[in-house]
C-alpha positions as CSV (number, residue, x, y, z in Angstrom):
1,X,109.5,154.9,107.3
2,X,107.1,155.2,104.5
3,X,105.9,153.3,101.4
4,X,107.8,150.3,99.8
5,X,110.0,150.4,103.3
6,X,106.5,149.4,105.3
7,X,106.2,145.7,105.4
8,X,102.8,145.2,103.1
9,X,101.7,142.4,101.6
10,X,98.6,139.9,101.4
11,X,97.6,136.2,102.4
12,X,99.0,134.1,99.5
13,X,98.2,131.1,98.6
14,X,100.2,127.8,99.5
15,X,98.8,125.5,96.8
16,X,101.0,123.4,95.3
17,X,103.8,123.3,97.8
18,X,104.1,125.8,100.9
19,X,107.4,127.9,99.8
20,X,105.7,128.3,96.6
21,X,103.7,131.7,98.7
22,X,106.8,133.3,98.5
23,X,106.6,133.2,94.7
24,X,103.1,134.4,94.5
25,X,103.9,137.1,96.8
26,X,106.9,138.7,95.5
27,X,105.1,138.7,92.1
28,X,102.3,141.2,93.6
29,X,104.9,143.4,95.3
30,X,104.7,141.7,98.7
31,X,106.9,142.6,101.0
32,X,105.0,140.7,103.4
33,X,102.8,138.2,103.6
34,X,100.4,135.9,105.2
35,X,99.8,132.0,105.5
36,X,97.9,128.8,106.3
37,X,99.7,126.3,107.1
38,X,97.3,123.6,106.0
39,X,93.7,123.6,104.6
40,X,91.6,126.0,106.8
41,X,88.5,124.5,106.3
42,X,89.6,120.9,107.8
43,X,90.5,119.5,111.1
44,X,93.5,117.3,110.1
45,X,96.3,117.9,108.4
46,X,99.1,116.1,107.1
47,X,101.7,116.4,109.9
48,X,105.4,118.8,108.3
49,X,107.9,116.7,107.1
50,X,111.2,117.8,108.2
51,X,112.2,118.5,103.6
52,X,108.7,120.6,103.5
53,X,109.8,123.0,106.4
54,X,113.1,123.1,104.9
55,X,112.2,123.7,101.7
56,X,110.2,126.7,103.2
57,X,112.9,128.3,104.9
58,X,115.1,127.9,102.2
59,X,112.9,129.9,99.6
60,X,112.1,132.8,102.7
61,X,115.6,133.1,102.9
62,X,116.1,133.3,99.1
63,X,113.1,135.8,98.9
64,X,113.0,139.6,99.5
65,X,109.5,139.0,101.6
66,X,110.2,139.8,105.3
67,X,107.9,139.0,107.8
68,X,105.4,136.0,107.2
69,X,102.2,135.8,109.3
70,X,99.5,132.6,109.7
71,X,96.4,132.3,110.2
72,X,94.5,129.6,112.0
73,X,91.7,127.3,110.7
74,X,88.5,129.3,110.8
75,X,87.0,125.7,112.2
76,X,88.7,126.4,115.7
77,X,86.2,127.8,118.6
78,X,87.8,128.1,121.5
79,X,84.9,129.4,123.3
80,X,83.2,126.4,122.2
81,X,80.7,125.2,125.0
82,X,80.5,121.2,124.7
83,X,83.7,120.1,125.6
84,X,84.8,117.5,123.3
85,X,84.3,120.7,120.6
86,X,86.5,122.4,123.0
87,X,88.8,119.8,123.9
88,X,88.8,119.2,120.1
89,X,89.5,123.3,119.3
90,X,92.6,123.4,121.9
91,X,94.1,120.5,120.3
92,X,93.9,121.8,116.9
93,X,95.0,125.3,117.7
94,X,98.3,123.7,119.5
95,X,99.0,122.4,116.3
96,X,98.6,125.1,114.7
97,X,101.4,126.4,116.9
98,X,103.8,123.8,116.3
99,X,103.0,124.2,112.9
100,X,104.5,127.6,112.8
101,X,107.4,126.5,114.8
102,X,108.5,123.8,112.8
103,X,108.3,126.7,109.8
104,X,109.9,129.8,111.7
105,X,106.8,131.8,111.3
106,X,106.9,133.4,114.9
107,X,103.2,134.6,115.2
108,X,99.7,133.3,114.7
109,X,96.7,135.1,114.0
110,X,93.3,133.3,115.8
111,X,89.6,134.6,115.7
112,X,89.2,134.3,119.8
113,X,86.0,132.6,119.5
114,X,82.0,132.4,119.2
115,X,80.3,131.9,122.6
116,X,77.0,130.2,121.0
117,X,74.7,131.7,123.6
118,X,76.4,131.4,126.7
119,X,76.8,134.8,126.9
120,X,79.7,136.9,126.8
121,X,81.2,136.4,130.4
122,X,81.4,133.0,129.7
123,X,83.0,132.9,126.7
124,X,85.7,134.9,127.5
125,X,86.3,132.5,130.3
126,X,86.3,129.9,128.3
127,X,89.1,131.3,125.6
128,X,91.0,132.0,128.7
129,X,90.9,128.7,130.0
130,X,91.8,127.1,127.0
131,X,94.9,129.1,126.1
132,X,95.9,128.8,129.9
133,X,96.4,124.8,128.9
134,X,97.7,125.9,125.3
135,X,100.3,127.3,127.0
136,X,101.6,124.9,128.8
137,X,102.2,122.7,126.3
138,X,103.0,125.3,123.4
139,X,106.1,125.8,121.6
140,X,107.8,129.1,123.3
141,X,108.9,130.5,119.8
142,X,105.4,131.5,118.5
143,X,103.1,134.3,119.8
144,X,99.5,134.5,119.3
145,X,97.9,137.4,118.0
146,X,94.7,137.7,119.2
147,X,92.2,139.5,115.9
148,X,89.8,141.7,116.6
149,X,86.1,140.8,114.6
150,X,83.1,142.3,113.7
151,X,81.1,141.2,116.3
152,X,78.7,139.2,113.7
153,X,76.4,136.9,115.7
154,X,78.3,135.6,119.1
155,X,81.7,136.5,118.1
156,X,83.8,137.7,121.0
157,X,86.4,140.3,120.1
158,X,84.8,142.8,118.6
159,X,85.1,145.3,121.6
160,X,88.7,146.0,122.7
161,X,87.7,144.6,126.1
162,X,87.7,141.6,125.0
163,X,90.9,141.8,123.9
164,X,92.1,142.8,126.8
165,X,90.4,140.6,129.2
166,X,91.5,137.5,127.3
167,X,95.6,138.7,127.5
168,X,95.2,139.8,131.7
169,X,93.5,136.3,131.8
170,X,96.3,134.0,130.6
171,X,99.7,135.8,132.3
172,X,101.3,132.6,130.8
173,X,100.6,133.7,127.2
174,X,102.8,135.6,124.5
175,X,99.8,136.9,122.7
176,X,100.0,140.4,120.9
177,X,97.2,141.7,118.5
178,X,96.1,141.6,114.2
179,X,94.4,144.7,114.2
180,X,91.7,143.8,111.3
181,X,90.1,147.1,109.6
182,X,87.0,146.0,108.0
183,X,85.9,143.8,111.7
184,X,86.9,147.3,113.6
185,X,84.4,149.6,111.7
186,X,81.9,146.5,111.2
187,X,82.1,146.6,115.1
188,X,81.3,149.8,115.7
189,X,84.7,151.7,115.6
190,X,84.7,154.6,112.6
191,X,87.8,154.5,110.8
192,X,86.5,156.2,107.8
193,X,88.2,160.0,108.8
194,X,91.4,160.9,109.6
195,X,89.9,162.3,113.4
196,X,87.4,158.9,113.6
197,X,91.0,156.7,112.7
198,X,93.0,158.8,115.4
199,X,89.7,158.1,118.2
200,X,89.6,154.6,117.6
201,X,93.4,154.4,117.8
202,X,93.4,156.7,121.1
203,X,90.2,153.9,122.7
204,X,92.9,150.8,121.4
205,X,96.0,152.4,123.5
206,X,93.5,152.7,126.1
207,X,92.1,149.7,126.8
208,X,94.6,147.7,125.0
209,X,97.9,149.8,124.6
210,X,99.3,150.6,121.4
211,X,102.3,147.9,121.8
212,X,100.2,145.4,121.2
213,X,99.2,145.7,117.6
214,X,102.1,143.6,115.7
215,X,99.9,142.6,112.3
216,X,97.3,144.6,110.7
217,X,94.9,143.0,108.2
218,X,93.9,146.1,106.0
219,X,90.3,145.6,104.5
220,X,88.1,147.7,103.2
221,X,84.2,147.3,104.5
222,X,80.9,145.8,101.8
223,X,78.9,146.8,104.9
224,X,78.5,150.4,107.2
225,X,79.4,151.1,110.3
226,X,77.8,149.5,113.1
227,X,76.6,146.9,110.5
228,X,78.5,143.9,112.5
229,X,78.8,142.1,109.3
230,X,82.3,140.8,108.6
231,X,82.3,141.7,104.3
232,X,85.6,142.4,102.7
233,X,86.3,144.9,99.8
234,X,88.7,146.4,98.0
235,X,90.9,149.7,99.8
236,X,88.9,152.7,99.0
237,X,86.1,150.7,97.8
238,X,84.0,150.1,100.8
239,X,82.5,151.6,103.5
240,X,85.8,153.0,105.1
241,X,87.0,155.0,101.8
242,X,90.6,156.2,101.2
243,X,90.9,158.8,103.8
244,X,91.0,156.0,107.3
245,X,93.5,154.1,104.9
246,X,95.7,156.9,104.4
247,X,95.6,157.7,108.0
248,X,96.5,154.8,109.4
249,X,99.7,154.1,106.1
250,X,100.9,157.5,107.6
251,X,101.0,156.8,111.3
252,X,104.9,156.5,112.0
253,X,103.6,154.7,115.1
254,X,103.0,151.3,113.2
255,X,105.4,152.0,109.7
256,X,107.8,148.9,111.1
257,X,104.3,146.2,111.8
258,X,103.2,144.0,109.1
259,X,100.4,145.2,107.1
260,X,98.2,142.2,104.8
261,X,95.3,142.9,102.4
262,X,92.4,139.6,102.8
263,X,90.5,141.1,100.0
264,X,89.3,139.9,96.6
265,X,92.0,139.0,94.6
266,X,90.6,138.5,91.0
267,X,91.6,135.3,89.2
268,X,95.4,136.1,89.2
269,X,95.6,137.6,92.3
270,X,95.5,141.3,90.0
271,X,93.6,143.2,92.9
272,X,96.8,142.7,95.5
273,X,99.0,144.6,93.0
274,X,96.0,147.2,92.7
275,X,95.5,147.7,96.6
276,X,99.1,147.4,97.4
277,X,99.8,150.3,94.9
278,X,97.5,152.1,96.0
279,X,98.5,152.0,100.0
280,X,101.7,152.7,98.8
281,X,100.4,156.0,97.3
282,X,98.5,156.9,100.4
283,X,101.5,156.5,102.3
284,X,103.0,159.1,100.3
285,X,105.3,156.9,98.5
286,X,105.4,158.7,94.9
């Protein structure tokens, strides 16, 4: 599978009414695409009327995008150590998930948390915990997919372990994994080189397994390796260059998972038709 066959798109915007994203992709070349279902820098959010998920199905099904993607609030911590935060935080991330129900989007992207100085060990128990009760009361028709960061300040995730832990924790969970570029070589993990993209990939199916990954987010790095600052740039751009990007829009392995671009997207979203051309070309679609 190569080129325009690979599901590749970018997070779009859902301003003015949520179908309109499929609009706003299609015009880039999307052939995926990512989501919020509802202002990710507040708590509340107006609840889904039955016409607005409607509406939204209706104009997926009218559009050539495949696979849709969301991504949580960037507010929710569920590592969080005072527990009406916490308590707070599992109670907006189950929304989140109904959310994506009531839309038909079938996975949900989620930073797994900051640990604010409790140390490592206890953070990941407290992610755990949380999604252990998530579950319970969490619509069965949406997976969580766990992202991997850049391990800037107490951010949990940026080593695969974590991801890992966090899944053998919660057997109750249907979690799965957004593999995020920039975060992975911001973290430590050189994808820069064809043979640094293949060593990383060989440490995920590790610790991880290669099954896991069903979303990438493809970002280019403002910052080096190691640098475990979480700065997004344009493919070929940054820190990572051309060559890691080609590697990993050539690995037959993951042609069939979603692939979304977070970068800049200049004031009429011109940059997503630039990145996603280019992508395309270093997949070797001509």
């Amino acid at each position: 599978m190569k080129g325009p066959m690979q599901p590749l798109g970018a997070h779009m915007s859902i301003a003015g009414g949520m179908g309109l994203a499929f609009a706003r992709g299609e015009a880039v070349g999307c052939t995926a695409i990512q989501v919020f279902t509802k202002n990710a820098s507040q708590w509340r959010a107006k609840p889904i009327s039955d016409e607005t998920a409607e509406a939204f199905r209706a104009a997926w099904r009218a559009s050539p995008i495949g696979p849709v993607i969301a991504h949580d609030s960037y507010l929710i911590n569920l590592a969080a150590p005072d527990d009406e935060k916490w308590q707070k935080a599992k109670s907006a991330f189950l929304d989140e998930m109904r959310r994506c129900s009531q839309l038909g989007i079938g996975d949900l992207v989620m930073h797994p948390g900051a640990h604010l100085g409790q140390g490592e060990a206890a953070g990941l128990q407290r992610i755990a915990a949380a999604l252990r009760d998530i579950f319970t009361e969490a619509p069965n028709d949406v997976r969580v997919l766990l992202e991997n960061t850049a391990s800037q300040g107490t951010y949990l995730g940026g080593r695969f372990e974590h991801l890992a832990e966090i899944i053998e924790r919660v057997p109750t969970g249907r979690f799965g994994v957004c593999f995020d570029t920039c975060h992975a070589f911001a973290a430590g993990h050189d994808l820069s080189t064809a043979d640094g993209y293949q060593g990383v990939m060989a440490e995920f199916e590790r610790l991880v397994g290669k099954e896991a990954i069903r979303a990438f987010h493809l970002n280019d790095s403002k910052k080096g390796l190691h640098s475990r600052v979480d700065r997004h740039e344009q493919i070929g751009q940054g820190a990572i260059g051309k060559e890691g990007f080609a590697a990993l829009m050539q690995d037959s392995r993951f042609a069939a998972i979603p692939k979304i671009l977070e970068t800049p997207k200049g004031d009429n979203d011109e940059y997503d038709c630039i990145n996603l051309t280019l992508l395309r070309e270093l997949a070797g679609a001509h």
